[in-house]
Phi, psi and omega in degrees: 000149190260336167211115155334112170297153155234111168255121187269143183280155156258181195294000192282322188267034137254302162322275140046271182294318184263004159274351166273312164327264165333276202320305177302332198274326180310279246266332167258347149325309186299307180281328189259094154244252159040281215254321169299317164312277219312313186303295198288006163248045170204130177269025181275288153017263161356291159283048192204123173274004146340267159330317181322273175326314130355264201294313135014278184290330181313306244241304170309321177318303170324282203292318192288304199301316174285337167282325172304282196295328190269354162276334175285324192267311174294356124350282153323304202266332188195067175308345193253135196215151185289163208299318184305306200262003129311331158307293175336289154359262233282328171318314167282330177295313179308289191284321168285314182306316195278345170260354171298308176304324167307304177322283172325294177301261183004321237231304196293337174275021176274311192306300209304323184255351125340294197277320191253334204224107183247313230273332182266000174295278206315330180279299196322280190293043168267170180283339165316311177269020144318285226263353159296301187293330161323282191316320167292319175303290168347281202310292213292315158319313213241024179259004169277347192287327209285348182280355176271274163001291178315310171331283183286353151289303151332294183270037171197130185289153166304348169298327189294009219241317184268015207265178166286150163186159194286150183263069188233145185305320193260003173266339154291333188238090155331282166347132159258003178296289140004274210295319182315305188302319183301285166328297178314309297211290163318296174323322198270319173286334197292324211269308184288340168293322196286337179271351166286298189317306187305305186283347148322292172299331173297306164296304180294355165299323202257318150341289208288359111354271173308320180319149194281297205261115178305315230260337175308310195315298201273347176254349166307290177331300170324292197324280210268003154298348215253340191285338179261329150316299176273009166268000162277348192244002163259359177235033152303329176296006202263313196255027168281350167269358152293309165318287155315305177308330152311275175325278194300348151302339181264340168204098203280339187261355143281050154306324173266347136334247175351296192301321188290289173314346177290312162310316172285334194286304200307307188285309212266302208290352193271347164302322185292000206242348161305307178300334201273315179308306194221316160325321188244308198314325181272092196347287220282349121338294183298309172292337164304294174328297198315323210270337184277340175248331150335114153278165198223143192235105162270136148263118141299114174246148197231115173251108154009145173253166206245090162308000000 
């Protein structure tokens, strides 16, 4: 192309846009806030890798929703940031995203082994080796940031760690080599979580057939249907360069239009589906939540004594 279109929002659809953000990113932090009070206040929670695993993603979700919305915001008021702490971002923004789908299988193979190995669930499934499987999602989540990171130290002198720069992932890594390699790279995990989930579901479709208790089996089956419903509105974010290439040519002056709902669909709504899972689904959750957040009004009745 011989000259760049640049489309700016104005200031009313940019206030606008980040009060949505904001507002939405407040409101689901708040519930699962919540839901994190909820865990620790009962210690049955702690010993059960259900929960673990739960809360886990909740606390990642968390953790995610705030580097998202404040990279989103700061877009707006002061894209451009020093080089370092842009790294920081985006690196934590990389790994809590990348580890939610990891979550997401984990958790259906928890369902998997609940359901078909119920009498080996208690040796399998402890908490210790919860927080073993944790510590590996962590790892495994944070080795495309750090080969980017390696990357990018290769190919940028060090000065470049203290300079301004816009905080957008493909303005450090120019390369279109970089990016192809990245994009494959996402494709290829995304794809091995979704063939862990399918065949999780498969098993336990078929289990829950034999199974003694009908109504555990089927509500187990729902957990990883609803897991896989978000990890389908999370890896819509893989094929948003697909998307573009579609859309956008048909409507070049929405552009930042586009880009923003693609963002809410991908980034925001599948966090709201966190609370829904175990948080409202779970008798025994919820209830705890009622009794720890309820107020409760006692009455006295001072009855005469009978002389």
């Amino acid at each position: 192309m011989n000259s760049t279109i640049w489309i700016v929002d104005s200031y009313e659809e940019a206030f606008a846009k980040n009060i949505v953000i904001v507002t939405l990113g407040f409101i689901i932090n708040f519930i699962n806030g919540m839901l994190v009070v909820t865990f620790f206040s009962n210690p049955m929670f702690s010993r059960d890798s259900r929960y673990i695993l739960y809360i886990h993603l909740v606390l990642n979700d968390m953790l995610m929703i705030c580097v998202s919305v404040t990279l989103y915001v700061l877009s707006y008021v002061s894209p451009h940031l020093n080089a370092s702490l842009c790294c920081i971002l985006l690196v934590l923004g990389t790994t809590t995203f990348m580890i939610t789908p990891l979550n997401l299988a984990g958790m259906a193979i928890e369902r998997f082994i609940a359901i078909c190995k119920p009498l080996h669930h208690s040796q399998i499934c402890t908490p210790q080796r919860t927080y073993i499987f944790i510590c590996l999602l962590w790892v495994l989540g944070a080795i495309p940031s750090l080969a980017d990171i390696i990357i990018l130290f290769l190919i940028q002198p060090i000065s470049f760690f203290r300079s301004i720069v816009l905080c957008y992932l493909f303005t450090l890594f120019p390369s279109k080599a970089h990016k192809d390699r990245a994009t494959a790279s996402q494709v290829i995990f995304m794809s091995l979580v979704w063939i862990i989930l399918i065949y999780t579901y498969c098993r336990v479709l078929f289990t829950a057939r034999k199974a003694v208790s009908k109504g555990s089996a089927n509500k187990a089956r729902s957990t990883i249907l609803l897991h896989g419903v978000q990890l389908l509105l999370c890896m819509l974010s893989y094929i948003t360069p697909v998307m573009d290439m579609i859309v956008l040519p048909f409507f070049p002056f929405h552009r930042t239009k586009i880009s923003f709902c693609v963002y809410l669909l991908t980034n925001i709504m599948p966090r709201l589906l966190s609370p829904l899972i175990y948080g409202v689904r779970d008798q025994t959750f919820m209830k705890q939540m009622k009794e720890f957040f309820t107020c409760r009004v006692i009455i006295v009745k001072i009855v005469p004594s009978k002389s």
